[in-house]
N, C-alpha and C positions, 0 to 999 in steps of 0.2 A: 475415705481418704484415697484409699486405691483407686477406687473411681475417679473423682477429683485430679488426679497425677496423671491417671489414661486420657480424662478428654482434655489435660492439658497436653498433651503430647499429641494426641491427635488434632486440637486448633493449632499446635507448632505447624506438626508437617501438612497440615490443609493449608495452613499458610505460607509456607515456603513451597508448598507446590502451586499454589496464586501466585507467587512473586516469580516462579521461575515460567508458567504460563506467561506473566505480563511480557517478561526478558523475549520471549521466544516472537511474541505476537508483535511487541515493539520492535524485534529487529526485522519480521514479515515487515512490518508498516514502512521501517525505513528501505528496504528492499522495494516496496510497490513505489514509494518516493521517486526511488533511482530512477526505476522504471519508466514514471512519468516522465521526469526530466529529458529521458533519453529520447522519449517517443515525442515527447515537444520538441526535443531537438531535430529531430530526424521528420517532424511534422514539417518543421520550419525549409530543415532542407530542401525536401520532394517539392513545398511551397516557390519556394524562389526558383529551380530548375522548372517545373510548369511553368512558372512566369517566364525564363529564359525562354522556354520550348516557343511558348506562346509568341514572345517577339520573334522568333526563329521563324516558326510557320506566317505568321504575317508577311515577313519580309521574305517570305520564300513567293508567298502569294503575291507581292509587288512585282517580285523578279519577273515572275511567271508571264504578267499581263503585260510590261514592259515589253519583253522580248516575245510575244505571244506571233510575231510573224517568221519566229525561226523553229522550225520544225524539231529539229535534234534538240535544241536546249529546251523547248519546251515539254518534249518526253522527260528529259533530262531534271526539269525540276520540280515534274507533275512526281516523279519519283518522290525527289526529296522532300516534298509536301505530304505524300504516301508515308514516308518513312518517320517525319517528324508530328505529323499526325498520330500516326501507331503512337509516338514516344509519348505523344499530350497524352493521349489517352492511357495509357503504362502507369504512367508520373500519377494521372486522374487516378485512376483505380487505387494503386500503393496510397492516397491520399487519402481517400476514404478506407481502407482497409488501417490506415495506421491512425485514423481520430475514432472509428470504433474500437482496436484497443487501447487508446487514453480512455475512450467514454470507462468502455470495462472495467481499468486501471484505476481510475475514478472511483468507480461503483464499487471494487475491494478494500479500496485506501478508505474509504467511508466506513465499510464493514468492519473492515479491522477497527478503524478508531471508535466505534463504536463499542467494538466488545474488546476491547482495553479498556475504556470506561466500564464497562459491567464487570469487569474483572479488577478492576481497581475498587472498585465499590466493595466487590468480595472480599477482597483480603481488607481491607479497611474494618469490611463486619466484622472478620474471623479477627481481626488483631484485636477489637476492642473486647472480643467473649474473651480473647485468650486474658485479657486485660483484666475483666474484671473473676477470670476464672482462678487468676492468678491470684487476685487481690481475695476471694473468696478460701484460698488455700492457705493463703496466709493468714488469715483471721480463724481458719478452725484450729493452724499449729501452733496460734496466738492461745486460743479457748483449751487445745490439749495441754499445753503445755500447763494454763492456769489452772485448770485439774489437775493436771496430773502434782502439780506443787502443792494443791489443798490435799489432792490424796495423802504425800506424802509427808505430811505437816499431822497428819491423822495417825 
């Protein structure tokens, strides 16, 4: 019986140490969530400022060949094509550096939902041993009890 009442108490606290794992890994998962959202957002951004850049440097390149027989503005805009170049390129880079941490962000928010599902699974096991651990302690204080009445009938 003593036994019986220990691995009832320890499927308890196995089980509420699975429920406070899920708590913990489900607020990770909502956190990797955020995460995503923010890096789509900031994907979206870097995206359209490229696109901006990109019209920028074009029409720098129109100016360019327009005024291409005046010397000063021509220095003057091979710069700024210099400079908004750098910026394409800036804008490029942050682009790719910020859709490999979505891919990453991705590939954690998977992991996590994954092992919240195996961890839900778990406490599901442990509730139903506790379940029928429970049901099994009740029927031996069910059997002591009708003993111990026939004893005492005796």
């Amino acid at each position: 019986m003593e036994n019986l009442r220990r691995a009832a108490d320890e499927a308890n606290a196995k089980a509420e140490e699975l429920q406070s794992k899920v708590k913990v890994l489900e607020q990770e998962n909502l956190n990797k969530e955020q995460e995503i959202t923010s890096l789509q957002h900031k994907n979206q951004l870097l995206t359209d400022e490229n696109e901006k850049l990109l019209g920028n440097l074009k029409e720098a390149k129109t100016t360019a060949d327009e005024s291409a027989q005046q010397g000063t503005q021509i220095e003057t805009l091979q710069r700024r094509i210099q400079l908004l170049e750098d910026e394409a390129e800036e804008a490029d880079k942050n682009l790719r550096e910020t859709n490999e941490k979505l891919r990453q962000t991705d590939v954690k928010a998977g992991y996590f939902e994954r092992k919240v599902q195996a961890l839900e699974k778990d406490r599901d096991q442990w509730e139903q041993k506790h379940e029928e651990l429970a049901k099994k302690h009740k029927d031996v204080q069910q059997e002591l009890e009708e003993w111990h009445t026939q004893m005492a009938s005796l």
